[in-house]
C-alpha positions as CSV (number, residue, x, y, z in Angstrom):
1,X,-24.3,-3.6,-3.0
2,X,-23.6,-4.6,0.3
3,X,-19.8,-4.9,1.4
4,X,-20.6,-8.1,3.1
5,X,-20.2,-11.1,0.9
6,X,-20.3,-14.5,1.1
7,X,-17.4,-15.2,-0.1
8,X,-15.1,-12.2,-0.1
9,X,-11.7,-13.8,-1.8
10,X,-11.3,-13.1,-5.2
11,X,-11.2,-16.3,-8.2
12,X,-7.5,-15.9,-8.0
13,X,-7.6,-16.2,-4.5
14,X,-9.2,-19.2,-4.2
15,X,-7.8,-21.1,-6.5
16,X,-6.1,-24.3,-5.2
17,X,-6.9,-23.1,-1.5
18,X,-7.6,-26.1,0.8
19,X,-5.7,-28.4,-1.5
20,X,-2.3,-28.6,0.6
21,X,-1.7,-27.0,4.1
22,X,-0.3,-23.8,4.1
23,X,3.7,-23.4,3.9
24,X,5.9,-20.7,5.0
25,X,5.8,-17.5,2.5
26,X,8.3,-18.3,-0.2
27,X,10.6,-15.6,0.4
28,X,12.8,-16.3,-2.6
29,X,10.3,-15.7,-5.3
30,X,9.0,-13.1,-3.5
31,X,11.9,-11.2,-3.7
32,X,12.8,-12.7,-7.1
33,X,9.8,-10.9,-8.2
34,X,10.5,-7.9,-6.8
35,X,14.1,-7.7,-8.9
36,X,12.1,-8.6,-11.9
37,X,9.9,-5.1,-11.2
38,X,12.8,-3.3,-10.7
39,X,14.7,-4.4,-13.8
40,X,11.2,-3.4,-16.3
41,X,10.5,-0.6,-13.9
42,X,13.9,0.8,-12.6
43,X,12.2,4.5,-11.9
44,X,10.2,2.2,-9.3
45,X,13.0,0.9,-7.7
46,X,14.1,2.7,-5.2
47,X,10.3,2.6,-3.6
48,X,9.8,-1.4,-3.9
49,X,12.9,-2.0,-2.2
50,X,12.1,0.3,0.5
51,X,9.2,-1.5,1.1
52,X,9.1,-4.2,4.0
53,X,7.5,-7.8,3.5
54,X,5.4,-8.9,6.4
55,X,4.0,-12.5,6.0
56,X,0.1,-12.6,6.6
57,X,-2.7,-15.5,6.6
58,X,-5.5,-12.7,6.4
59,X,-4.8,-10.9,3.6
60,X,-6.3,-12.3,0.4
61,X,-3.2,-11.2,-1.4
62,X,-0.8,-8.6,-1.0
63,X,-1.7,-5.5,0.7
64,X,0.0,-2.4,2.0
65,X,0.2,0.2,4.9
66,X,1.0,3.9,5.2
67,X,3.6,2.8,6.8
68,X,5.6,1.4,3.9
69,X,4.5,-2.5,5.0
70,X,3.9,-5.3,2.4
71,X,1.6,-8.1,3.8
72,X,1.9,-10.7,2.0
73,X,-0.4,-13.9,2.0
74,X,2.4,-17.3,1.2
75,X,-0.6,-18.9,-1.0
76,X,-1.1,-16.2,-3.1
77,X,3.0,-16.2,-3.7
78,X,2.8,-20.0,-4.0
79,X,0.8,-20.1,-6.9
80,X,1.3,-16.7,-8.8
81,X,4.1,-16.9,-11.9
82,X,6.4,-15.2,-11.1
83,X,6.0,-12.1,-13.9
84,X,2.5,-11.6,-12.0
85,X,3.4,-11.2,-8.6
86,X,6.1,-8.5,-10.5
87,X,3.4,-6.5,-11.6
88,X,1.3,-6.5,-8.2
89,X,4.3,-5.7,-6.3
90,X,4.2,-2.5,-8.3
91,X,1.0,-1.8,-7.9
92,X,0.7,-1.7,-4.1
93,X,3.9,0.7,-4.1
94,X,2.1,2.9,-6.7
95,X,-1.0,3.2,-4.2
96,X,1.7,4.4,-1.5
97,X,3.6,6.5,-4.2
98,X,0.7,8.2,-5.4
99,X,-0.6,8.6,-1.3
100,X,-3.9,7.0,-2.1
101,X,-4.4,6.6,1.8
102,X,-4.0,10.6,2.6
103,X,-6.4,11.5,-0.7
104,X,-8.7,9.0,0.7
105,X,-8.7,10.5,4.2
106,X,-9.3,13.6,2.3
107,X,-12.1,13.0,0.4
108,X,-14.0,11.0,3.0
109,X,-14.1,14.1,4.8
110,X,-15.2,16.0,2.4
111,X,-17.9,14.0,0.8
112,X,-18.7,12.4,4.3
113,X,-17.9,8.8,3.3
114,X,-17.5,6.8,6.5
115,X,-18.7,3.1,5.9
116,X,-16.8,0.4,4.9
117,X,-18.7,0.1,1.6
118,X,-17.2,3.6,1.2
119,X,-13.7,3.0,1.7
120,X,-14.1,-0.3,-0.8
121,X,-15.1,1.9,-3.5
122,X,-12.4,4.0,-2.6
123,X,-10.0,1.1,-3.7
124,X,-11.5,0.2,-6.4
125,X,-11.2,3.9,-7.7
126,X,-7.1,4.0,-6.3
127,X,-6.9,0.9,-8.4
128,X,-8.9,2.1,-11.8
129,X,-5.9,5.2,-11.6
130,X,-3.2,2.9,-11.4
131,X,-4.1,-0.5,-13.3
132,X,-4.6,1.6,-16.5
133,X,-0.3,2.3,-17.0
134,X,1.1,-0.4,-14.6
135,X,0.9,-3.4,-16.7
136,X,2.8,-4.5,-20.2
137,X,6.4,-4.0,-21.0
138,X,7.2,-6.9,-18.8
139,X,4.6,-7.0,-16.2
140,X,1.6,-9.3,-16.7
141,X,-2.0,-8.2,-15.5
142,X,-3.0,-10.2,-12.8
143,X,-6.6,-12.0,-13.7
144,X,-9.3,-9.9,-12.1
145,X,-7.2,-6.8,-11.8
146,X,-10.1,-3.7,-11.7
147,X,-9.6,-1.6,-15.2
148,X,-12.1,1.4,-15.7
149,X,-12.8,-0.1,-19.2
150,X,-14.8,-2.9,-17.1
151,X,-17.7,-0.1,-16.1
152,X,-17.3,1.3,-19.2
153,X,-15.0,4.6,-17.6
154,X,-12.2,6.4,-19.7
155,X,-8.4,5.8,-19.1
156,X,-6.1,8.1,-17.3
157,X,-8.2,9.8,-14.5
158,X,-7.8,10.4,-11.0
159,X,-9.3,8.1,-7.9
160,X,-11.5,11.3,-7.0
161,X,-12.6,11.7,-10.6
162,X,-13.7,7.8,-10.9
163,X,-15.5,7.7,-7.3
164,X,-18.0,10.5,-8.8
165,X,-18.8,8.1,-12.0
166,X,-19.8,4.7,-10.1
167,X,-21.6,2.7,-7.1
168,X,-21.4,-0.6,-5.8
169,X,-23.6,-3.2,-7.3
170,X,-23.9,-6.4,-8.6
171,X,-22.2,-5.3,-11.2
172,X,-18.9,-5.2,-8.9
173,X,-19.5,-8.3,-7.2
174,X,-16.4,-10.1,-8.3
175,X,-14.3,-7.3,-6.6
176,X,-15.7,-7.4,-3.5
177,X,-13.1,-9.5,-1.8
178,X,-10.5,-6.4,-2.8
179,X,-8.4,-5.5,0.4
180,X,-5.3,-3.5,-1.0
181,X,-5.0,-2.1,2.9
182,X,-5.1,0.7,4.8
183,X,-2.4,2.4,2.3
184,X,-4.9,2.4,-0.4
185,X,-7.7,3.8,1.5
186,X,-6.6,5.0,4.9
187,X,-9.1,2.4,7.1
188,X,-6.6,0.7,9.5
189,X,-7.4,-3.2,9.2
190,X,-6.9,-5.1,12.1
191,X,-3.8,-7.6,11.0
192,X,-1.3,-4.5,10.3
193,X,0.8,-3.3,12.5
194,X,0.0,0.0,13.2
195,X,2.6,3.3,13.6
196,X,4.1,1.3,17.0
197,X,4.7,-1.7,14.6
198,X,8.3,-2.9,13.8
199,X,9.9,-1.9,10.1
200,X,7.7,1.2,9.5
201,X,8.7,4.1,7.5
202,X,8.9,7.9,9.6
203,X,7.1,10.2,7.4
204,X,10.3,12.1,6.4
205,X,11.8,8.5,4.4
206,X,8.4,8.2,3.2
207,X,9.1,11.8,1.4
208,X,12.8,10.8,0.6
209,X,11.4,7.8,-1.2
210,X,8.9,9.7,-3.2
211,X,11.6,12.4,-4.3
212,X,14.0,9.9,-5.2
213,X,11.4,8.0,-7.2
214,X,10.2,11.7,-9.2
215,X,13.7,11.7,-9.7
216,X,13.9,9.1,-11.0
217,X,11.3,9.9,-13.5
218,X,12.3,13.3,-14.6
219,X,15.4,12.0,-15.3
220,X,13.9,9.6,-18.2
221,X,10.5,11.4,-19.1
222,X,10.4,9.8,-22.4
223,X,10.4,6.1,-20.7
224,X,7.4,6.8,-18.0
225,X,4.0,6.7,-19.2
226,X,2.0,9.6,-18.4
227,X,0.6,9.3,-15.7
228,X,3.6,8.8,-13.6
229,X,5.2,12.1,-15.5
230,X,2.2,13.6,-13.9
231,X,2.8,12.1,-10.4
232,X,6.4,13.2,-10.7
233,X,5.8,17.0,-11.9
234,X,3.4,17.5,-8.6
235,X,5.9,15.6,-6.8
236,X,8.3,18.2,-7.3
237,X,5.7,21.2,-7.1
238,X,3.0,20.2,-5.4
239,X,-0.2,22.1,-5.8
240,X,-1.2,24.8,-3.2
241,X,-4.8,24.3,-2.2
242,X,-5.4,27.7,-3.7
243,X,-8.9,27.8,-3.5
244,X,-9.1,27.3,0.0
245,X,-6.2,29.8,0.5
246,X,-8.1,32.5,-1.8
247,X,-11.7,31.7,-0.1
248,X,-10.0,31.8,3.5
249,X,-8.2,35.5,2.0
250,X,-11.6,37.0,1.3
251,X,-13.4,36.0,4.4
252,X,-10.5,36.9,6.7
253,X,-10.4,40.4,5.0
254,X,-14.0,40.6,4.6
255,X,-14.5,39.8,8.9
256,X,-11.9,42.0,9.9
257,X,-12.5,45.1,12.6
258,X,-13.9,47.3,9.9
259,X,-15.0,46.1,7.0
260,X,-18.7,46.0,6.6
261,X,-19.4,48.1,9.9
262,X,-21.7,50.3,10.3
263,X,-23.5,52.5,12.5
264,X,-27.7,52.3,13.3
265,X,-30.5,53.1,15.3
266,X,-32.5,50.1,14.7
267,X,-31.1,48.5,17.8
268,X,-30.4,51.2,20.4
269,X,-26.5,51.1,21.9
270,X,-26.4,49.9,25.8
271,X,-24.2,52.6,26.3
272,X,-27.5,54.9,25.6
273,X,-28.4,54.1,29.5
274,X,-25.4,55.6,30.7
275,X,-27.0,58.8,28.8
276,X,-30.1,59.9,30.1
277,X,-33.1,61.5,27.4
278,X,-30.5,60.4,24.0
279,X,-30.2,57.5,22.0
280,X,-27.3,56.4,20.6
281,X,-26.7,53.8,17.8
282,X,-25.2,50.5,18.0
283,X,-22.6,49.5,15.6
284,X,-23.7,46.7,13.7
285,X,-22.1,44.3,10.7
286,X,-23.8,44.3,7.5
287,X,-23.3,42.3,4.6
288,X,-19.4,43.4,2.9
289,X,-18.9,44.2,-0.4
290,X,-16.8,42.5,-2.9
291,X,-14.9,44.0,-6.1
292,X,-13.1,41.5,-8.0
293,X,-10.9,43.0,-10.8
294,X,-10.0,40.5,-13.6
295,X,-7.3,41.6,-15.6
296,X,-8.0,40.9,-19.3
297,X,-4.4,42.2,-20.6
298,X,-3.2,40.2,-23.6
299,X,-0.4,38.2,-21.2
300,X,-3.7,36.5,-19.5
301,X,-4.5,33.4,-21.3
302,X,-8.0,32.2,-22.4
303,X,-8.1,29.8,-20.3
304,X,-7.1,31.9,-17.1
305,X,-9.8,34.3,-17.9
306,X,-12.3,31.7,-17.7
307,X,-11.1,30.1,-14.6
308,X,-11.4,33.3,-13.5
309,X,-14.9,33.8,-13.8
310,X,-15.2,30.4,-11.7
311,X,-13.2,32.2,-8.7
312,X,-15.5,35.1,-8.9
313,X,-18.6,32.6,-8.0
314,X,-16.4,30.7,-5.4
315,X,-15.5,34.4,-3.9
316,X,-19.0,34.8,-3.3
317,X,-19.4,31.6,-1.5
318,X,-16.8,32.5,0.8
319,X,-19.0,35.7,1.9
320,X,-22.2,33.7,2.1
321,X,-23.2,33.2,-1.3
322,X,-24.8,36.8,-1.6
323,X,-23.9,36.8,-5.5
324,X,-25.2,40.7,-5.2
325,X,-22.7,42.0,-3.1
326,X,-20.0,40.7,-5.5
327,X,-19.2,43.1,-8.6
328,X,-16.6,41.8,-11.3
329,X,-14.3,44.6,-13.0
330,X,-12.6,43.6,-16.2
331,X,-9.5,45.8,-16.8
332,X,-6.1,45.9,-19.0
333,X,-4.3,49.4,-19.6
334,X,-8.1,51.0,-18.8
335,X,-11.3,49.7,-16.1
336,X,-14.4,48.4,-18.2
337,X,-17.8,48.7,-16.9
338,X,-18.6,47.0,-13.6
339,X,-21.0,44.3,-13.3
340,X,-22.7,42.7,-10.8
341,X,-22.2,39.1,-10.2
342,X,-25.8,38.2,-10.9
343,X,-25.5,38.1,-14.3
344,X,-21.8,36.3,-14.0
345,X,-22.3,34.1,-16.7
346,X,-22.9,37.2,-19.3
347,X,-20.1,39.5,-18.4
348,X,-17.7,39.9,-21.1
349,X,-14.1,40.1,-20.2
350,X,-13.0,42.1,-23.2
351,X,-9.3,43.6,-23.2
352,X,-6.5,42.2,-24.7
353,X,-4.4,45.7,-24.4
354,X,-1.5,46.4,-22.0
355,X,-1.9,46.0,-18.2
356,X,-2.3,48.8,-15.4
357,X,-4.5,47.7,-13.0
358,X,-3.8,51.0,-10.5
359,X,-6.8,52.0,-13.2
360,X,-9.3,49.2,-11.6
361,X,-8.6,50.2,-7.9
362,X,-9.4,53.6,-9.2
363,X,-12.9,52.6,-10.7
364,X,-13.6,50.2,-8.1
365,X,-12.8,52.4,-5.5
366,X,-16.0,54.8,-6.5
367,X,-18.9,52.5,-6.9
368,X,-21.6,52.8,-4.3
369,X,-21.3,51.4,-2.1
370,X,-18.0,51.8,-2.0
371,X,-16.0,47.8,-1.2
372,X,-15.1,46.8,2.1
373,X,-12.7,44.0,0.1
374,X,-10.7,44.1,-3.2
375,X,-9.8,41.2,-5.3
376,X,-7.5,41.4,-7.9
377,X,-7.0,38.2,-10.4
378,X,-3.9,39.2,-12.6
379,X,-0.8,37.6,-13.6
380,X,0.9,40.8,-11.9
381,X,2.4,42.2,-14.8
382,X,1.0,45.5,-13.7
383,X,2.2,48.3,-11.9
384,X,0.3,49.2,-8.6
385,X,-0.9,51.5,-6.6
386,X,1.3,53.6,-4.5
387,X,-1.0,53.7,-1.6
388,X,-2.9,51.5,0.5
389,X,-6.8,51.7,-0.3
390,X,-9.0,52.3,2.5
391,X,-10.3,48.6,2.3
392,X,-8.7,45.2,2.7
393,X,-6.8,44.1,-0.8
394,X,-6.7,40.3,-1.7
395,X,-4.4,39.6,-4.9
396,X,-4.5,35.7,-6.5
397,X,-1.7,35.4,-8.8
398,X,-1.9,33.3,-11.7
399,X,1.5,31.9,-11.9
400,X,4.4,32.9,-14.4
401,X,8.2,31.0,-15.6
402,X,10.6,33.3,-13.9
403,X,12.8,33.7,-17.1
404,X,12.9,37.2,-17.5
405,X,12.1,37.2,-21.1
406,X,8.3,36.0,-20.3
407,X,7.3,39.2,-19.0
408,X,7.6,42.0,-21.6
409,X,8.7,41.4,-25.3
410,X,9.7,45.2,-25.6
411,X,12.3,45.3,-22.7
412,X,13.3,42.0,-21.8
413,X,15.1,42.9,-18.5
414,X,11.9,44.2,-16.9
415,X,10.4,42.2,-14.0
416,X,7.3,43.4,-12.6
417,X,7.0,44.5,-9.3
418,X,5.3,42.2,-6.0
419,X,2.4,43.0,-5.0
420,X,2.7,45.3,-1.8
421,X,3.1,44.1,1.3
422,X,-0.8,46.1,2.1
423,X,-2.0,42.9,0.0
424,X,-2.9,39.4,0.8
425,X,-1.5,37.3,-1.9
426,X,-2.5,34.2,-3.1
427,X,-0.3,32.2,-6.3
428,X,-3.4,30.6,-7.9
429,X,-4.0,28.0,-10.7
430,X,-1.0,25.5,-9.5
């Protein structure tokens, strides 16, 4: 579908337009429906009151900036009740809540979405996360409110999980006139006022707001629906991009001076000149070699192990997708057989015993060729080795509570030791 329509207001937005000249925005009901949010949504409130109302004739309703802006159109507020205009002031603050604009920024990057059409979608997905929880219990759904349900999507996903499951088409006509601004979907429009502009939040209030708000929301967990619990644990811990963290780990040790040098007479050494009647060899970089121990110990979970597994192929990725110079050791108190990575889908991670992974370096340590890098995926409730191997040492952590009785049920004042300070470590799977 094309983003450029005809008519790109929405039914709602065009009822009653051209039947009176436009007035001032009514600020009173405005703000009247504000309170009202606040009173059914007080875990909100601290976020829609920091938010700034700017009157606007181009916005079709009510739209918002990174900045913490409101524009608001006075038609729209002119004819909406007033339990309506409630429940969209909550959702614009939810798009800048939930930093809608920054994941968009992000995934348009990654996926290479660049057009307008792109960034519509990208709103439509922001608004198929939020419309699923903001509405009831006091707020009324606007009509024409995008809902998953409408394309026939489940409830309760992410914008990035709904923009892999749809396209524009005719079938999204009637939401073509959508414009929930740059704060939904990071494309600055030309009607807002920019970072100069007067009333915009810096980006440390913008934090402030947020960790008031989570908050808020830890503090009465049984009165949020889930998917603002959600928003509000990551609020407080917010995920590490791990993967890119472990990938970067590998490659960095797997470039550095050292690993995956060697020496050959295939391409004679320019120094050779400087020694007449011999031939030297050049020192070249081949290909390095990965070992990735898993640790398979009973304290790893199912679930860990196979995640696991998926790191091993993403490891390989990050040394140029050479599955055959990746090998996967499973170890607990003892190091299993080692197995290449070409048959990654068979290996069995079998285990389940104690946990000493100095056993794994060991084994690793005398395939041939011997590693030039080390992975080790544990939960590090393992003693280590004492000395540095002679290659480069990665460790991704899978993360542990840090009450002392979680790590060993037979001496419940033991905490393992940190990986040394030879490693590179990674905390994975937040």
């Amino acid at each position: 579908m094309s983003t450029e329509t005809r008519d790109p207001v929405s039914p709602r937005a065009r009822a009653g337009a051209g039947s009176e000249p436009p007035g001032a925005l009514d600020l009173d009901k405005l703000f009247a429906a504000r309170l009202h949010a606040a009173r059914v949504r007080p875990y909100l409130a601290t976020a829609l009151f920091a938010l700034h109302a700017v009157e606007s004739r181009q916005v079709p309703t009510m739209a918002v900036d990174r900045y913490w802006r409101c524009y608001v159109s006075p038609a729209f507020v002119d004819r909406m009740p007033v339990e309506e205009l409630a429940g969209v002031w909550v959702h614009e603050v939810s798009h800048l809540l939930r930093d809608h604009h920054g994941r968009s920024d992000r995934v348009a990057r990654q996926r290479g979405l660049t057009s307008p059409g792109d960034r519509l979608r990208m709103n439509i997905a922001a608004d198929f996360e939020i419309n699923d929880d903001v509405f009831g219990d006091g707020l009324l759904r606007p009509e024409g409110a995008a809902r998953p349900e409408s394309l026939g999507l489940a409830r309760g996903q992410l914008m990035e999980d709904y923009l892999r499951q749809f396209r524009l088409g005719p079938h999204l006509q009637d939401l073509a006139w959508l414009d929930c601004g740059s704060g939904a979907d990071g494309r600055e429009r030309g009607w807002e006022l920019g970072p100069d502009g007067a009333h915009g939040l810096s980006e440390q209030q913008r934090d402030a707001v947020r960790f008031r708000v989570a908050q808020g929301i830890a503090g009465r967990p049984g009165k949020t629906p889930e998917g603002w619990r959600r928003w509000a644990e990551e609020a407080f811990h917010p995920p590490q991009p791990w993967r890119e963290l472990l990938g970067a780990a590998v490659r960095s040790a797997a470039s550095a001076p050292g690993a995956g040098e060697d020496y050959s007479y295939g391409r004679p050494s320019r120094r050779s000149a400087a020694v007449p009647g011999a031939v030297l060899p050049s020192l070249r970089r081949r290909p390095p070699h990965v070992s990735v121990i898993i640790d398979t110990s009973g304290s790893v979970s199912d679930s860990e192990l196979g995640s696991a597994l998926l790191e091993v192929a993403a490891i390989s990725r990050a040394v140029g997708g050479r599955r055959d110079l990746v090998s996967v050791l499973p170890c607990d108190a003892s190091a299993r057989m080692v197995h290449p990575l070409c048959r990654g889908e068979g290996i069995p991670l079998v285990g389940g015993g104690g946990t000493d992974l100095r056993t794994g370096f060991a084994r690793a340590l005398r395939v041939r060729p011997r590693p030039d890098v080390i992975v080790a995926l544990t939960d590090g409730q393992t003693p280590w080795p004492k000395a540095q191997p002679p290659c480069r040492t990665v460790v991704g952590l899978f993360p542990r509570p840090l009450s002392a009785g979680s790590w060993d049920e037979d001496d419940p004042d033991y905490v393992p030791d940190r990986p040394p300070a030879w490693a590179r470590v990674v905390e994975i799977g937040g």
